[in-house]
PASEDO-907152 format. One record per residue (C-alpha): residue number from 1; x, y, z. Coordinates in steps of 0.001 Angstrom, whole numbers, plus 500000, padded with zeros to 6 digits. Layout:
// PASEDO-907152
{votor=NUM | c1=X | c2=Y | c3=Z}
...
END
This chain:
// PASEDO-907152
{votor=1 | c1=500000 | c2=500000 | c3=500000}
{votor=2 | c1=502878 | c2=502270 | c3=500891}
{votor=3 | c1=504647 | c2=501659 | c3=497223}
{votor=4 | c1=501480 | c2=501890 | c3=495491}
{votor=5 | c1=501424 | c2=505792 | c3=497460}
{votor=6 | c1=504650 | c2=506328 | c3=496162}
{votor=7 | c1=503523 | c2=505048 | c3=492629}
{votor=8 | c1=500856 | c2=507571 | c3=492449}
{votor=9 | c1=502658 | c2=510357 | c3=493880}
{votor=10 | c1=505816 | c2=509706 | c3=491486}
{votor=11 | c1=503132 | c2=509861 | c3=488312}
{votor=12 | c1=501164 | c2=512971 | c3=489254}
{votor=13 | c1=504572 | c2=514971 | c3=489617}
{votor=14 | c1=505900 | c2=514043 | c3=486396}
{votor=15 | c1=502403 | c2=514961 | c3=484740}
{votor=16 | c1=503003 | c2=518454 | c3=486633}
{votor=17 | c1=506245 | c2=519042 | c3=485658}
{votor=18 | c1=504797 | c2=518429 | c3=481548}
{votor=19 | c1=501920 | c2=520713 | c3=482245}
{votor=20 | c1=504696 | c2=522921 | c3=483323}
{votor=21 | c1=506520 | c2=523190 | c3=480515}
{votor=22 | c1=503797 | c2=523083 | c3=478042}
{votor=23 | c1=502658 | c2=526869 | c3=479624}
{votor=24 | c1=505620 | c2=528421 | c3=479190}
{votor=25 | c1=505776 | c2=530640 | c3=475992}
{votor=26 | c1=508323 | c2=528592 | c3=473647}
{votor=27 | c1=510141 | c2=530724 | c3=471101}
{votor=28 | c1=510670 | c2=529709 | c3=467652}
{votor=29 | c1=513846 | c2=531754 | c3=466409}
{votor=30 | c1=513472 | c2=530800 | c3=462626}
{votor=31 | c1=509871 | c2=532430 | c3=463068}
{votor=32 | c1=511288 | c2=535684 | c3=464687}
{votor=33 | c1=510663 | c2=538336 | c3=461981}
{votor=34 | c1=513785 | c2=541044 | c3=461395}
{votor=35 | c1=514599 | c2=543989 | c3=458875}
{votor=36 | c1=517159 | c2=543363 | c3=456297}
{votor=37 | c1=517740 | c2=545578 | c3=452515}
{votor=38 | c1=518926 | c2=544431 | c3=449298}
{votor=39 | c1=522529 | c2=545028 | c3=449036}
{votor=40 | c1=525600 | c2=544136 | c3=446521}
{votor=41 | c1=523102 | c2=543792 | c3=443641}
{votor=42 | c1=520971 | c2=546021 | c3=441441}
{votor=43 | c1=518241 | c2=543502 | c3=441043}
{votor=44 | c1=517577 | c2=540536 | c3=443265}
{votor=45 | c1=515187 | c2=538019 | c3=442872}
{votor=46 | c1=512379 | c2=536534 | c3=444949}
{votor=47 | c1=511548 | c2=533305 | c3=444356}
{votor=48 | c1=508717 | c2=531294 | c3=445198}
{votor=49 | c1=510729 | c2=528378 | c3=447262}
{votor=50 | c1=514828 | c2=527867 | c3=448743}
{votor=51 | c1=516553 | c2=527422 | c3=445594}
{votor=52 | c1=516960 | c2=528998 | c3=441682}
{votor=53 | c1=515128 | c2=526484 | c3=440441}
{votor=54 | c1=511875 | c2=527883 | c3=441785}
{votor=55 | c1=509678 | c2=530219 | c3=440220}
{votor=56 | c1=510682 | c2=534169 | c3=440364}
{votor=57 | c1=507952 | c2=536174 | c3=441482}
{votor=58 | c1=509467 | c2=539486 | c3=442049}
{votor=59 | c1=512550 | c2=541511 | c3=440776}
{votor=60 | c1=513825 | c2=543811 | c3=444366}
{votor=61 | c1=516003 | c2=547127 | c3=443540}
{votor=62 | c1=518906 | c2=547692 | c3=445511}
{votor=63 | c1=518032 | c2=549249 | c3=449213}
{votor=64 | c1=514793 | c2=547534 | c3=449391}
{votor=65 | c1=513389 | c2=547399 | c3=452647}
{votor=66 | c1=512398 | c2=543721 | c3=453758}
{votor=67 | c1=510783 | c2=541567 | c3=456457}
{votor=68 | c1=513031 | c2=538199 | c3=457144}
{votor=69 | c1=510205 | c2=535410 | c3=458503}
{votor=70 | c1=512655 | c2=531924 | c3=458104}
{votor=71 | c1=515323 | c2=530871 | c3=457052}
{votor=72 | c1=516220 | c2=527918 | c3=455018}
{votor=73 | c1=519667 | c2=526736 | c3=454703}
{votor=74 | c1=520853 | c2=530214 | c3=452567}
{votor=75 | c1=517664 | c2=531341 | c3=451637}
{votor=76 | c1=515526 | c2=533526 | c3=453666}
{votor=77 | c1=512112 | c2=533816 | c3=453618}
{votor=78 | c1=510826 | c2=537053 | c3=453546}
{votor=79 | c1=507939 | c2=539827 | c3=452709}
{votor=80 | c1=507677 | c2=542437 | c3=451226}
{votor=81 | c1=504215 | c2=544646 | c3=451027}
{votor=82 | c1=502102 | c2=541244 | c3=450166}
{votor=83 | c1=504581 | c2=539627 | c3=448738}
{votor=84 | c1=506144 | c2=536498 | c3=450197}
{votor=85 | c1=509504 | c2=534598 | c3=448862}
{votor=86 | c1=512712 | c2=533559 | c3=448922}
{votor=87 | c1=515969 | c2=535473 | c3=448386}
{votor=88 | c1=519259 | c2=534462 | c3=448347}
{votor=89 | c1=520753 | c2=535377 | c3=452061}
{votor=90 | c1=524350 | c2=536745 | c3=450760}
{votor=91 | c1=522515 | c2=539356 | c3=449052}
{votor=92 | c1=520419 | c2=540861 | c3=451884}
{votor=93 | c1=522152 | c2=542628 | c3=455308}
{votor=94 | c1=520490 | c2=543551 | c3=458170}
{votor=95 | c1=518807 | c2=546669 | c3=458576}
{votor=96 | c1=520215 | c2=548436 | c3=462081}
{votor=97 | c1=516977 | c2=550292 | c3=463658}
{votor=98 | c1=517673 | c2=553799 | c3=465374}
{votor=99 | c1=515808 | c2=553681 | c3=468365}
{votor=100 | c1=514591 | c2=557627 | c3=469030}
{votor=101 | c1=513128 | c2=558445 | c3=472027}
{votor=102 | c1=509976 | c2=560723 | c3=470592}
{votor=103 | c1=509243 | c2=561714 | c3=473875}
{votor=104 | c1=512055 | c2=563797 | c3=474366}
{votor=105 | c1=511018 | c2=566899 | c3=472730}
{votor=106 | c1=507744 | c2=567179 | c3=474828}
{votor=107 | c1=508205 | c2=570392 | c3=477064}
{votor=108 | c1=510146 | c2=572294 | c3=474216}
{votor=109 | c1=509398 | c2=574750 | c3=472185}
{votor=110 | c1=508690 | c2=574532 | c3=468512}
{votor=111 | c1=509239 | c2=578371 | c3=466559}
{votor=112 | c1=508059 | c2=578603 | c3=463142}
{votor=113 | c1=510271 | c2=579507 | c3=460140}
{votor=114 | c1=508102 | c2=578992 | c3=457318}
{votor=115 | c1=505849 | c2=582301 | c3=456427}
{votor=116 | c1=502783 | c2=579819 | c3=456819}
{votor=117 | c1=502383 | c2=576422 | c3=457959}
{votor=118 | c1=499585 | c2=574112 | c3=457997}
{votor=119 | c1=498340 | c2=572539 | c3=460886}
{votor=120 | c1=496109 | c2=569179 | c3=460083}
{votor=121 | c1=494163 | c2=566631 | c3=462163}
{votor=122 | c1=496683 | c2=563711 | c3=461695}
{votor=123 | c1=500579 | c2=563784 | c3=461603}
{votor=124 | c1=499813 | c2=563166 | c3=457199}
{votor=125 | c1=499994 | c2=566003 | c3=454353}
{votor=126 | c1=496720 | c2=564928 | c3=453091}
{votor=127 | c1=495361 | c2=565124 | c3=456554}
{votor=128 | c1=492329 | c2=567539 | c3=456963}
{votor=129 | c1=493883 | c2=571323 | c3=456837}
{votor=130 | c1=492662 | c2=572452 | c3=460603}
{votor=131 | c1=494456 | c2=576354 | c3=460803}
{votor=132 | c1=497200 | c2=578115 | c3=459487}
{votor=133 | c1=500058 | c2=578878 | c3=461889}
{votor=134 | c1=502666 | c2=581738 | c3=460862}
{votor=135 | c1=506720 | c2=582772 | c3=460716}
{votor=136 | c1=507222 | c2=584070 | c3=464267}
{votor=137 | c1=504792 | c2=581926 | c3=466024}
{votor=138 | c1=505799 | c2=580026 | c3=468955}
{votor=139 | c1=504437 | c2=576819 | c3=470214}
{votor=140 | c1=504629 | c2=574055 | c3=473488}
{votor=141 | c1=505266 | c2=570671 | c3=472127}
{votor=142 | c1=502587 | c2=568508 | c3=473375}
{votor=143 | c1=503847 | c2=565374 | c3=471971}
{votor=144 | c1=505392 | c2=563932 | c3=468306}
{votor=145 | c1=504303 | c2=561231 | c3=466428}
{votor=146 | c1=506670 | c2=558263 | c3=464848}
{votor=147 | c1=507365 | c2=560622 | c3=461749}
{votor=148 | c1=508547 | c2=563146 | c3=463833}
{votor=149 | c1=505300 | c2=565561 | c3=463780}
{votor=150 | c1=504755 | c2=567281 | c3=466291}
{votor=151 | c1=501604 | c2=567689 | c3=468266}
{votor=152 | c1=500666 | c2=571681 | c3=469375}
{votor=153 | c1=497845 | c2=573582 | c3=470786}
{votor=154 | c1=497258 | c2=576206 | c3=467907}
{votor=155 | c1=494739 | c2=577715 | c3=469580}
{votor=156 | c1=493169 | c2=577797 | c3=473050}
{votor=157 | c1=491710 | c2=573643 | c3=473458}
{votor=158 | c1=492327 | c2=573048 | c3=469767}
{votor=159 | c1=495556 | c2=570801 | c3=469254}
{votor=160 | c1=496578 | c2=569434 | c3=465818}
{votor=161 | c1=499750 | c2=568218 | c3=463950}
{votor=162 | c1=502358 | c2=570181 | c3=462328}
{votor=163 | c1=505675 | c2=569055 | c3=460273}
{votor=164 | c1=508781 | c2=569166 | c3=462166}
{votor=165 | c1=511008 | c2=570546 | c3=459235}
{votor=166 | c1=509563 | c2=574304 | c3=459205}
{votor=167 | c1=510803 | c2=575727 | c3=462570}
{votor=168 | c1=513426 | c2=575553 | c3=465177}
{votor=169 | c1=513372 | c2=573340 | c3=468304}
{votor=170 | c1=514546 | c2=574421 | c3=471679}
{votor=171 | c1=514338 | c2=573990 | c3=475354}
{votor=172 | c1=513979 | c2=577544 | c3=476075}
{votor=173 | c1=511494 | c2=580197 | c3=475042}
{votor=174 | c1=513385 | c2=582890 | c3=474558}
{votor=175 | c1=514448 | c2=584219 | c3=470907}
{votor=176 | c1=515799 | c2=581428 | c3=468817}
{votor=177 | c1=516094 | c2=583429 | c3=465196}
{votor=178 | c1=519083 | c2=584638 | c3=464038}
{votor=179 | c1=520045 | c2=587755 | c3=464819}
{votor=180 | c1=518643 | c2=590966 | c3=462945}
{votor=181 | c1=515413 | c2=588802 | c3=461571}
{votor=182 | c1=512440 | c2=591185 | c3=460902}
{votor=183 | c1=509104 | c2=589961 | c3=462320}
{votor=184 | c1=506888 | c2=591433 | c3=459717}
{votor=185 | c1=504142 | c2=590339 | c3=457384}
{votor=186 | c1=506465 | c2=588952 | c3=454400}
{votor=187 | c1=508722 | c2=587802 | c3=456808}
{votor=188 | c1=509696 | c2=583639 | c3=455958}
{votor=189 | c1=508941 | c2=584785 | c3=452720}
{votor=190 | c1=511642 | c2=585069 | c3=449264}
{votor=191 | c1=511227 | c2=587182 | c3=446146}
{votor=192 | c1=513226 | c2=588010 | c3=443436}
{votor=193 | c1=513888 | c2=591259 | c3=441737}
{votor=194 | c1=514885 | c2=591389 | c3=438395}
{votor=195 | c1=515859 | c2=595258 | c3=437396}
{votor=196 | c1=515288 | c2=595168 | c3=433418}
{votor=197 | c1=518354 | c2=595450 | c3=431183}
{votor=198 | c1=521747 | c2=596920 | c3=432580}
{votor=199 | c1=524927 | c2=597020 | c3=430926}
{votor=200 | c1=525005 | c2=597184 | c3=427380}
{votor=201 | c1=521395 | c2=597089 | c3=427079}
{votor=202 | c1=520311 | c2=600389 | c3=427862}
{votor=203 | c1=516165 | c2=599559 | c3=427426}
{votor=204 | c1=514381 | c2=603236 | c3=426683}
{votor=205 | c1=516249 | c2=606441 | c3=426201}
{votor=206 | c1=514282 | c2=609670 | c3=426544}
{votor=207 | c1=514813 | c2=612949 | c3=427771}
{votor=208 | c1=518495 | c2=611710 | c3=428792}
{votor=209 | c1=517078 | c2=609429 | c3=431101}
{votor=210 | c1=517784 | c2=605580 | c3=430366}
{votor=211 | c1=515280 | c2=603442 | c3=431316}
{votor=212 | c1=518187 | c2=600327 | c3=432895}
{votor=213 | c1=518893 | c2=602786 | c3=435471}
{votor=214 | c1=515379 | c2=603633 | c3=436356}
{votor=215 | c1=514794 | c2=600105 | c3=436574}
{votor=216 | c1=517722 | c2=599511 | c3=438850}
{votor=217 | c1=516779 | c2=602484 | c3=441192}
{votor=218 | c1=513130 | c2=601043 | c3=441490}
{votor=219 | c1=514347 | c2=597721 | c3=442500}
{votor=220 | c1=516796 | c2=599132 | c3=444790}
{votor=221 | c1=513441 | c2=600817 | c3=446750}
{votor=222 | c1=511453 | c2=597712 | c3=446437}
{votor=223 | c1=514266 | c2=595770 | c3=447688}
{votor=224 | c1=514279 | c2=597564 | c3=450704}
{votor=225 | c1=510846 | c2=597325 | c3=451569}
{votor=226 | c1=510559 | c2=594501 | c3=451183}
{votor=227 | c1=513325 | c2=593735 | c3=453054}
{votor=228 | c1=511499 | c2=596214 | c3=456008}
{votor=229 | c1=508727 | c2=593748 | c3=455540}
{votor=230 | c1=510823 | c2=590349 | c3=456811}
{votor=231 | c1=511165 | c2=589313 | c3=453234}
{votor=232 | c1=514391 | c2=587865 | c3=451663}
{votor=233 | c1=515455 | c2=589463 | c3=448510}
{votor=234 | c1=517538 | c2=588267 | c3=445613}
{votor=235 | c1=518367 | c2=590708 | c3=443024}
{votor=236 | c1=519565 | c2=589587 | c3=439299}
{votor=237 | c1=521597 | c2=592321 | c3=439760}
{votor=238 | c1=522407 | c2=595125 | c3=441759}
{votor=239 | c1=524700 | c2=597177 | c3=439436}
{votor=240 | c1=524999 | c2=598299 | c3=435741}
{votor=241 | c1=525747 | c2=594906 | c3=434032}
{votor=242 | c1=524074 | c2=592919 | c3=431134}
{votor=243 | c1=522023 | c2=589847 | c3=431851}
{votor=244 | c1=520702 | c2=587804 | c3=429309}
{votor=245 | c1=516664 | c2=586955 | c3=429798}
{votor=246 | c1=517987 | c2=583044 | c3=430270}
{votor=247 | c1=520266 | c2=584341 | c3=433021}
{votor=248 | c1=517609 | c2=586098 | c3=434862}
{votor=249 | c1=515125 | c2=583064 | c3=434923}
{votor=250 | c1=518423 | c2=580985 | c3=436055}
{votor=251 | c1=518636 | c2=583069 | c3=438618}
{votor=252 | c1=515019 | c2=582808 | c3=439628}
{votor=253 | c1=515427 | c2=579284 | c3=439523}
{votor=254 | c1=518289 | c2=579147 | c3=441760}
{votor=255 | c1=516343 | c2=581521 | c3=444650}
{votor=256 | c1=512980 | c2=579149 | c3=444369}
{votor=257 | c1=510915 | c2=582269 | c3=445486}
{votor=258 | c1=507490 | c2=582829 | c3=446517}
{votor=259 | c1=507625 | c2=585319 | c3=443421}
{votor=260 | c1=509623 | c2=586609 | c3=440698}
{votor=261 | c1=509306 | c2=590719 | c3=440195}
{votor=262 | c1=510539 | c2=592505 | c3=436645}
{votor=263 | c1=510997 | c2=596125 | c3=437158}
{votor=264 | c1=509959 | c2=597788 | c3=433315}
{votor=265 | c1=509428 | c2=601413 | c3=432417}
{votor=266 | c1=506961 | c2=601839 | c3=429384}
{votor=267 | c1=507144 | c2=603520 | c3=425565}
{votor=268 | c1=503640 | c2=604872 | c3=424460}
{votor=269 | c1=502900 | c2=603209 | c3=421725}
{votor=270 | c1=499507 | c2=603899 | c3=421107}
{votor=271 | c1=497444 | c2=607130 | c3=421941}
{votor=272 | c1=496172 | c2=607867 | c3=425622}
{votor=273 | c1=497964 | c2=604987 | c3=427136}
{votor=274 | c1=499488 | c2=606323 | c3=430372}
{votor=275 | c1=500532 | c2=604799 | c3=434238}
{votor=276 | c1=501476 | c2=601875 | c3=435139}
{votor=277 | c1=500408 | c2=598194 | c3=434772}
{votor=278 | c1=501143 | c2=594603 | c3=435581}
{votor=279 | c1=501740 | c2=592024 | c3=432673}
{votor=280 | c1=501591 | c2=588011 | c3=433048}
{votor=281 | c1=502017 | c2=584943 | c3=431064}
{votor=282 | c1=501198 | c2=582208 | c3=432730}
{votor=283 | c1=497700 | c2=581583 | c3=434024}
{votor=284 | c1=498713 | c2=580837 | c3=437479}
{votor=285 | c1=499524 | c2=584155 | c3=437721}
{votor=286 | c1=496557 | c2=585897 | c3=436845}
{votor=287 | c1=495184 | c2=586089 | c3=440249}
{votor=288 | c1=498264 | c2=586972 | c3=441577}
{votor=289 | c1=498970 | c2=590004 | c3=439364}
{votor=290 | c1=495538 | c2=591186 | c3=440111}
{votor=291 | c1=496395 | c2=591136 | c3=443579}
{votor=292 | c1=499477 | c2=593571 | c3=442765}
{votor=293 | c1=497545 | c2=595607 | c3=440491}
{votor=294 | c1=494694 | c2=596313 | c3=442933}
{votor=295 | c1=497148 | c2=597104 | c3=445369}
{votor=296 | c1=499311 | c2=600167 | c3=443821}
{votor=297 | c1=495701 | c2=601207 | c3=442129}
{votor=298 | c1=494195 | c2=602182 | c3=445841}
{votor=299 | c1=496856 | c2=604156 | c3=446997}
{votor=300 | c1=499282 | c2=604930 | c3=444138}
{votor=301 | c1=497586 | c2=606893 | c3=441964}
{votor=302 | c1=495646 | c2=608895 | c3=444872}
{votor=303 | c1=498817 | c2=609614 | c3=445950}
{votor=304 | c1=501114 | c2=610406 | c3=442928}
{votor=305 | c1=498421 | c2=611306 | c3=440444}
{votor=306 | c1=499986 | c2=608926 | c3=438242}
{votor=307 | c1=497181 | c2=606807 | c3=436270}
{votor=308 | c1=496630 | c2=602884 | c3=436819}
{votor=309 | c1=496356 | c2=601661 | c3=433500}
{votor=310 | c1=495592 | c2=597775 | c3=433757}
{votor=311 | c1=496597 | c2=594089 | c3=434495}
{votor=312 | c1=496733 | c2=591935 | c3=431439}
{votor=313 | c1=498414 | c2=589281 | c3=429611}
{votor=314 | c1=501839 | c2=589510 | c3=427652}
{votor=315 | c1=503864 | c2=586410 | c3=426658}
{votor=316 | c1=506898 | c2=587523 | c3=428239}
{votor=317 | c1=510105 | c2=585050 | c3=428500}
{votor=318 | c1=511221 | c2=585700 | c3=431628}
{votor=319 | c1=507605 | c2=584752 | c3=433274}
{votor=320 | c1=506993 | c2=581763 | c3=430763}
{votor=321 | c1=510560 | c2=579875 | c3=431322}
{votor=322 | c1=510094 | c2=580902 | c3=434866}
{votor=323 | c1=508325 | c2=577951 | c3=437171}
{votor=324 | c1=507745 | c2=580306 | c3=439816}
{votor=325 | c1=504394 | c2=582438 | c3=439504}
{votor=326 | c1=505344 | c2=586483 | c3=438677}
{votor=327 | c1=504454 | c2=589588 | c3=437516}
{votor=328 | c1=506388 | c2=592599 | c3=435568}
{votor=329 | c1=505250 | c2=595555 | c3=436209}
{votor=330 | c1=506007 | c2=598548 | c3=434202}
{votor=331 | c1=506222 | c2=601610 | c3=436167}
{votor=332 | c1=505010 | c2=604445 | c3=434120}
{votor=333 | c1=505604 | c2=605581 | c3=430603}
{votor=334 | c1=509214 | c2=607147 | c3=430124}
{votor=335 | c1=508551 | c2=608548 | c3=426746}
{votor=336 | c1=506239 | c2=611117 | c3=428076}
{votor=337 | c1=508052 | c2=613659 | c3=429563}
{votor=338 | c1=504900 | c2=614625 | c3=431859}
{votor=339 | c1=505152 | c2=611165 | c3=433011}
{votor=340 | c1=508448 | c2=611030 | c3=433159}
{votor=341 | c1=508742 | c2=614077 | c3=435490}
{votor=342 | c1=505958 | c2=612224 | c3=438416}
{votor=343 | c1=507885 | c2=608970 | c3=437824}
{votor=344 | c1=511191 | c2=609762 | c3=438037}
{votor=345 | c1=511326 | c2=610885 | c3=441720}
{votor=346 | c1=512147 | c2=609018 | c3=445088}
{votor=347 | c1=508789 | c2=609460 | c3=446138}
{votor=348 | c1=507129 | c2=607925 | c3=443329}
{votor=349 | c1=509199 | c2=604540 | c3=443757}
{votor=350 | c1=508851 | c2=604550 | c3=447889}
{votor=351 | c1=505069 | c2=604569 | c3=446803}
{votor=352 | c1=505386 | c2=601738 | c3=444168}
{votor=353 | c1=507420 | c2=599854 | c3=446621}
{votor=354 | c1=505052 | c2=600110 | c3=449246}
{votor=355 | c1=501862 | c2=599602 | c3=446991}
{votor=356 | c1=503999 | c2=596463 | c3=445552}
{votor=357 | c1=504456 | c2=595252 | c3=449033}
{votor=358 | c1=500786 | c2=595376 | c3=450231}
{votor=359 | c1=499846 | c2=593701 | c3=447534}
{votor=360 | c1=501880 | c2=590791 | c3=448146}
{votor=361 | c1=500982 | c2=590573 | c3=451640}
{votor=362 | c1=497286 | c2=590353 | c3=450491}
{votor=363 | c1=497314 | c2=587879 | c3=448438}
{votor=364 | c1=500362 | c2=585280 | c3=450475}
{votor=365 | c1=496960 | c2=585778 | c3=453237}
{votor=366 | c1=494546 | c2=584356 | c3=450923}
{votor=367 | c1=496600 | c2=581473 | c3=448713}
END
């Protein structure tokens, strides 16, 4: 009776001890899934089994991101999107993950460079557009997300997503721009002037005035409103040398502006045409030169007595090569020496350069 105890007692431990190890979680390292990318080939392919005789159904690029599930002797078995198959191991290395700690930047402060920026519902692009935040603005990171958005209160209870690649991040609140920035309503802003002709190409003559130096002095007073205004200026040039119109729109190019600006003085060519106007080309511009147009009409000409004459459409070389949207605006008609004399002063530019400036205020507000 006593052994038969010990029987029973011997049997029911050794079922325990199975039970045992049956509940603890076993791990199955062929099955564990890791990143590797195509390497030391420009086209790898993924088979449908462990060997080159098997079927290829897919051709991977170089630097292809993929999911290792097995392995198989050389061959791993992997995924890619919904694709499952077997590579060739020597051609795939392991992808090293940099482990970020996104929490880090909670607390700090997130300053806007950018002359607008859109915050949306979701750290995505194509998220839905909740507000507008602007250059200048200043904001308490409430939290990122994995593609380093970061989370803000735009306005009092309302929180939304912004891009982490328009601003400057820092532990303290105080002043992080460099030194000498404007805060000002074109300020994150770029534009390029283009004074017409220079050098050897003289433009207009009349009265002993050429028009390449009018155009440069313009430019030279819309330069520095702008720059008054926070804007960034480029200038195709800044002294009395030839450009070519290819040279100009290189230029452009180059400064990838919020707008391009040709400085023109006019030649009467028919009767009764008289003030200035604003040409474009392209019709994204349209709007945009209307914008200008309207601008220097409500306080130019009440100011100056110099007529607004129109906005319309010129095919004009420098806008149509040009990818950025712009506008040349001629400033008054040379060739009239009434004209001439209200056009030719320091207080007619300041006023161009000012009605110029509103104008492109208005409409970076709207679009």
């Amino acid at each position: 009776m006593r052994l038969k105890t010990k029987h029973i007692f011997i049997l029911f431990l050794s079922v325990l001890l199975v039970v045992s190890a049956l509940s603890i979680p076993q791990t199955d390292a062929s099955a564990a899934t890791t990143k590797y990318k195509v390497v030391n080939t420009n086209s790898l392919n993924m088979r449908t089994g462990p060997g080159v005789q098997y079927k290829i159904v897919k051709k991977l690029k170089k630097n292809t991101t993929v999911t290792k599930t097995s392995t198989k002797g050389k061959w791993f078995k992997i995924k890619t999107g919904s694709t499952v198959g077997y590579v060739n191991s020597s051609y795939l290395s392991k992808v090293v993950l940099k482990v970020s700690n996104t929490n880090s930047t909670i607390g700090k402060y997130y300053s806007i460079t950018a002359a607008s920026l859109n915050v949306r519902k979701t750290s995505a692009a194509t998220s839905t557009k909740l507000a507008v935040v602007k250059f200048g603005k200043q904001f308490v990171i409430k939290g990122q997300a994995k593609n380093g958005w970061y989370k803000i209160e735009y306005a009092k209870g309302k929180t939304g997503y912004v891009s982490n690649h328009y601003g400057i991040t820092s532990v303290s609140k105080n002043n992080v721009y460099p030194k000498g920035t404007i805060f000002g309503p074109l300020s994150g802003r770029t534009f390029v002037i283009d004074p017409g002709h220079g050098g050897s190409q003289a433009g207009a003559q009349y009265f002993g005035v050429k028009e390449k130096d009018l155009n440069l002095k313009a430019s030279k007073t819309l330069q520095k409103e702008l720059i008054s205004q926070g804007a960034k200026v480029v200038m195709t040039r800044s002294t009395d040398k030839t450009l070519s119109l290819d040279a100009r729109v290189k230029i452009s190019k180059a400064a990838k502006p919020d707008a391009y600006i040709s400085v023109h003085h006019n030649v009467v060519v028919k009767k009764g045409e008289a003030g200035y106007l604003a040409l474009y080309t392209k019709k994204s511009e349209k709007t945009f030169n209307k914008y200008i147009f309207n601008s220097l009409k409500s306080s130019v000409t009440k100011a100056t007595k110099v007529p607004a004459e129109e906005y319309r459409y010129q095919n004009l070389h420098v806008l149509r090569e040009n990818p950025y949207i712009g506008t040349l605006i001629e400033y008054g008609y040379m060739s009239r020496a009434s004209e001439l004399k209200k056009i030719n002063t320091n207080a007619y530019r300041e006023a161009m350069a000012k009605g110029i400036a509103n104008g492109l205020e208005s409409y970076f507000d709207k679009y």
